[in-house]
DOKEBA-384072 format. One record per residue (C-alpha): residue number from 1; residue in three letters; y, z, x. Coordinates in Angstrom, 1 decimal. Layout:
@num:NUM residuo:ALA yy:Y zz:Z xx:X;
...
This chain:
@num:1 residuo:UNK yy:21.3 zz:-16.0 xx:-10.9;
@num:2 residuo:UNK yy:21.2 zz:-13.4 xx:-8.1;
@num:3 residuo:UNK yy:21.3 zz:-9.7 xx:-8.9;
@num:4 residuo:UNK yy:20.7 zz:-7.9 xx:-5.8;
@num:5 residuo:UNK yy:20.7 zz:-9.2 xx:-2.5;
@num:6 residuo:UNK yy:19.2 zz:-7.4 xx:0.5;
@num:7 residuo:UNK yy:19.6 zz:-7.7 xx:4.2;
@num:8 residuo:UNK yy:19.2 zz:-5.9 xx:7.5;
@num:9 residuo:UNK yy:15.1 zz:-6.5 xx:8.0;
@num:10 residuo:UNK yy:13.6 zz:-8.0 xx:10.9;
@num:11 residuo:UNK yy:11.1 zz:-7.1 xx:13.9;
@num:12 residuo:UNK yy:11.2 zz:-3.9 xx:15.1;
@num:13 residuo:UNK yy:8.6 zz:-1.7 xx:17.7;
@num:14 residuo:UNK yy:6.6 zz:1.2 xx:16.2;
@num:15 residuo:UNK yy:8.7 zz:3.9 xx:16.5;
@num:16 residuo:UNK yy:12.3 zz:2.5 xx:15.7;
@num:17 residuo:UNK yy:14.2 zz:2.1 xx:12.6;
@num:18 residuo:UNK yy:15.8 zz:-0.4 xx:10.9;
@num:19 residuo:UNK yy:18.6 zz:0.1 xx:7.8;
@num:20 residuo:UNK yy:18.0 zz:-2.1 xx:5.0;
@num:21 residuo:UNK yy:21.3 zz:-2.7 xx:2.6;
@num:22 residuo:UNK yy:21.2 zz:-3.9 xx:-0.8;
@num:23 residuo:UNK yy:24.0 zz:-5.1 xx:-2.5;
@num:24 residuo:UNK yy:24.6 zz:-5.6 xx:-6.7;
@num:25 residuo:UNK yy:26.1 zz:-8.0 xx:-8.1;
@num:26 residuo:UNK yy:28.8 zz:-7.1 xx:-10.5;
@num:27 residuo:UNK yy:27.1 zz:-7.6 xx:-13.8;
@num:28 residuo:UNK yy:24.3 zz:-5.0 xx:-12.4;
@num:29 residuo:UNK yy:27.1 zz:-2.5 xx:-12.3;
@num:30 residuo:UNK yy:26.0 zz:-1.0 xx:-15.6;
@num:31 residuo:UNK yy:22.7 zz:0.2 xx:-13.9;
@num:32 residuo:UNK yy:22.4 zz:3.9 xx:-13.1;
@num:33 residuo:UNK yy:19.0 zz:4.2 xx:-10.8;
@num:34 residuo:UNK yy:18.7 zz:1.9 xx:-7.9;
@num:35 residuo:UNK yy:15.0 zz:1.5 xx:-6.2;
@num:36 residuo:UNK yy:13.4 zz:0.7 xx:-3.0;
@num:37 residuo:UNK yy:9.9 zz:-1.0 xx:-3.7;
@num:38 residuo:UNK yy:7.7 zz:-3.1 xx:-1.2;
@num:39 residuo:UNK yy:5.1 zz:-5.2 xx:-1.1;
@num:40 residuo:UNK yy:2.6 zz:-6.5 xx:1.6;
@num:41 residuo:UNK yy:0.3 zz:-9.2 xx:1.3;
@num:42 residuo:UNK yy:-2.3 zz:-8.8 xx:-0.7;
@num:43 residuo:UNK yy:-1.4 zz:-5.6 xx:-2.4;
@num:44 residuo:UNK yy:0.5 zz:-4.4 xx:-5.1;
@num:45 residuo:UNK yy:4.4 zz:-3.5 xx:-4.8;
@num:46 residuo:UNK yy:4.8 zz:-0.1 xx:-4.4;
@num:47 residuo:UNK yy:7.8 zz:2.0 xx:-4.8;
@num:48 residuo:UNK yy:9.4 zz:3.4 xx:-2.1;
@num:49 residuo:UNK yy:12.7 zz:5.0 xx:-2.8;
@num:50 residuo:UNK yy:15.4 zz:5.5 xx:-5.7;
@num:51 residuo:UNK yy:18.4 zz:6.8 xx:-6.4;
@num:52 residuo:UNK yy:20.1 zz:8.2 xx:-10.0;
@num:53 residuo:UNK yy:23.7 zz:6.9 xx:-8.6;
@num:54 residuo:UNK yy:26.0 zz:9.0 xx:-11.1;
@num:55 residuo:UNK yy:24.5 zz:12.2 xx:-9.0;
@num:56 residuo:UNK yy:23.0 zz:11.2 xx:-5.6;
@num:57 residuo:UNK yy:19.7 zz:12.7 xx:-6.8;
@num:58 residuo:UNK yy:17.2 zz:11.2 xx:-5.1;
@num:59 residuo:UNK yy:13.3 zz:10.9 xx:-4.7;
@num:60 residuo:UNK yy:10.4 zz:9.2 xx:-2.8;
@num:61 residuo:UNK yy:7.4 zz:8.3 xx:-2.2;
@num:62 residuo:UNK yy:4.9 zz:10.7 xx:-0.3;
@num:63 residuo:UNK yy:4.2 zz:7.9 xx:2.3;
@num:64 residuo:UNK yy:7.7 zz:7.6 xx:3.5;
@num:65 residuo:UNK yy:9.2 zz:11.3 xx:3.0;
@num:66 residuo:UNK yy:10.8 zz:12.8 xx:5.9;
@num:67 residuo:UNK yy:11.3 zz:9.1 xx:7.7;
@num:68 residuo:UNK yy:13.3 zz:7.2 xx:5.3;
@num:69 residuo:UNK yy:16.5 zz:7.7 xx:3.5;
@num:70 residuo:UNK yy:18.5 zz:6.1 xx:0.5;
@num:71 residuo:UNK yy:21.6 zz:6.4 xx:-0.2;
@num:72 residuo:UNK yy:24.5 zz:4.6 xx:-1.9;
@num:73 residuo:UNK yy:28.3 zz:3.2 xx:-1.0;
@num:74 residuo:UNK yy:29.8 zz:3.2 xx:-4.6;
@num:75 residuo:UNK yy:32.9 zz:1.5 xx:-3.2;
@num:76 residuo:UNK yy:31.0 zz:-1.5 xx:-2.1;
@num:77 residuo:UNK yy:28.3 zz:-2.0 xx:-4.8;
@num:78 residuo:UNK yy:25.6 zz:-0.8 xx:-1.9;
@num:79 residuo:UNK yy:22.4 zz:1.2 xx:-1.7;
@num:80 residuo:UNK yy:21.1 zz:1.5 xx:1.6;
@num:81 residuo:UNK yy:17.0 zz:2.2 xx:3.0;
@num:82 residuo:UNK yy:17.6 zz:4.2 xx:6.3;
@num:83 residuo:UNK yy:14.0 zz:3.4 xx:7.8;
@num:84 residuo:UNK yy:12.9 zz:5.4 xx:10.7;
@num:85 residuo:UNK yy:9.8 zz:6.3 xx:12.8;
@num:86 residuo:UNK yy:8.4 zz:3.2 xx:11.8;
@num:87 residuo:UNK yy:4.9 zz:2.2 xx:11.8;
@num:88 residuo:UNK yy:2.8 zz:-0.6 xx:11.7;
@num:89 residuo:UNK yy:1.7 zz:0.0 xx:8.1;
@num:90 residuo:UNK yy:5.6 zz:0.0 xx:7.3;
@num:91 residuo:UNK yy:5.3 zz:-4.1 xx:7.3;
@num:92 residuo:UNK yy:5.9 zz:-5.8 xx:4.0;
@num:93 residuo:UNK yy:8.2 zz:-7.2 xx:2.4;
@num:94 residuo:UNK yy:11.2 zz:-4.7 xx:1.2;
@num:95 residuo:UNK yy:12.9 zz:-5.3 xx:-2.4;
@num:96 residuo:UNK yy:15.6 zz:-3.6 xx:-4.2;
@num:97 residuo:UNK yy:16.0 zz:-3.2 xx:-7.7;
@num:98 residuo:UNK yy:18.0 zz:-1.9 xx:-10.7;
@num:99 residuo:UNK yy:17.8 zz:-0.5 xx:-14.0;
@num:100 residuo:UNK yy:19.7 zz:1.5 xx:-16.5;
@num:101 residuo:UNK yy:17.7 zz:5.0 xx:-17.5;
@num:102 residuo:UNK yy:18.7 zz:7.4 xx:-20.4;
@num:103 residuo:UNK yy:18.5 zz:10.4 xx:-18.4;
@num:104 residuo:UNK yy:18.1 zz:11.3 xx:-14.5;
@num:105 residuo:UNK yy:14.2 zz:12.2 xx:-14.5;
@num:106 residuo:UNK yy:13.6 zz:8.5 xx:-15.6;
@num:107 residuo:UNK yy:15.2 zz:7.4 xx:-12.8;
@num:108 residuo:UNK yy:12.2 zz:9.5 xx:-10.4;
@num:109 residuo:UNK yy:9.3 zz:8.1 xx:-13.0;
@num:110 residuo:UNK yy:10.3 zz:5.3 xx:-12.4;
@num:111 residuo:UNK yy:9.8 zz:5.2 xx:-8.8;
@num:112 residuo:UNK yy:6.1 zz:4.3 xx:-9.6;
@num:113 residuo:UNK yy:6.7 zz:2.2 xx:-12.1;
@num:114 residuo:UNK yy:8.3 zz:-1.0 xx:-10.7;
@num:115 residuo:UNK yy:8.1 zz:-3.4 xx:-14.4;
@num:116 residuo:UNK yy:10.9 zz:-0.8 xx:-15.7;
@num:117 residuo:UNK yy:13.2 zz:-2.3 xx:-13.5;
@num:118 residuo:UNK yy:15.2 zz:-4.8 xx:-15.0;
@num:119 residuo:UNK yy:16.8 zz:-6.8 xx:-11.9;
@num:120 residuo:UNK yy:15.4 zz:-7.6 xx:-8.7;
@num:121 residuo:UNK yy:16.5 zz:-8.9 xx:-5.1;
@num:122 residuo:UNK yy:14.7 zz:-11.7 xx:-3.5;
@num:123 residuo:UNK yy:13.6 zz:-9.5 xx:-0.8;
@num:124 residuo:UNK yy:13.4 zz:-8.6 xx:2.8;
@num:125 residuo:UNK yy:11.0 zz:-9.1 xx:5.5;
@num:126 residuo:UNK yy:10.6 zz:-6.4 xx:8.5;
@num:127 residuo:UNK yy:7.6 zz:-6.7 xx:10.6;
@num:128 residuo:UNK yy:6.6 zz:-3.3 xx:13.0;
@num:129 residuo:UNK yy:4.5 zz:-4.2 xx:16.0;
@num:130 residuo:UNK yy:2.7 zz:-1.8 xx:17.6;
């Protein structure tokens, strides 16, 4: 059964951006805070992004402020990764993910804590070459 499903990664030149959507399926509706999380080889999945979606509120992690940028299209199910000035360190493999909090500051503790998050994506590969 499919939750999520992301798209939009691929190969891209340090330096350049790439936008990274995630869509839910309808059963995920319930869910309130929407992540970002990645994962190279070898190392643990780390989170990257989320968003409380009743609010907009939004947080992330320190590696990524400033360059990336989450958002959401409610009308279309969506939650977007805006990924620019991309660097080579930037390369894993990108998931989304979904969960239902109690109150909006869960949403933000959970940015580091990835096993909170009930439903998953199957992922998205994007690759920056220096």
């Amino acid at each position: 059964q499919v939750h999520l499903v992301e798209s939009g990664g691929g190969s891209v030149q340090a330096g350049g951006s790439v936008r990274l959507s995630c869509r839910s399926a309808r059963y995920v509706l319930s869910t309130n805070c929407l992540g970002w999380f990645r994962q190279a080889p070898g190392k643990e999945r780390e989170g990257i992004a989320v968003i409380y979606t009743p609010e907009g509120t939004t947080d992330y992690d320190d590696s990524v402020k400033g360059r990336f940028t989450i958002s959401q299209n409610n009308a279309k199910n969506t939650v977007f990764l805006e990924m620019n000035s991309l660097k080579p360190e930037d390369t894993s493999m990108y998931y989304c993910a979904a969960d239902r909090v109690a109150f909006p500051a869960d949403c933000s503790r959970n940015l580091h804590t990835p096993r909170n998050f009930e439903y998953w994506g199957q992922g998205t590969q994007v690759t920056v070459s220096s």
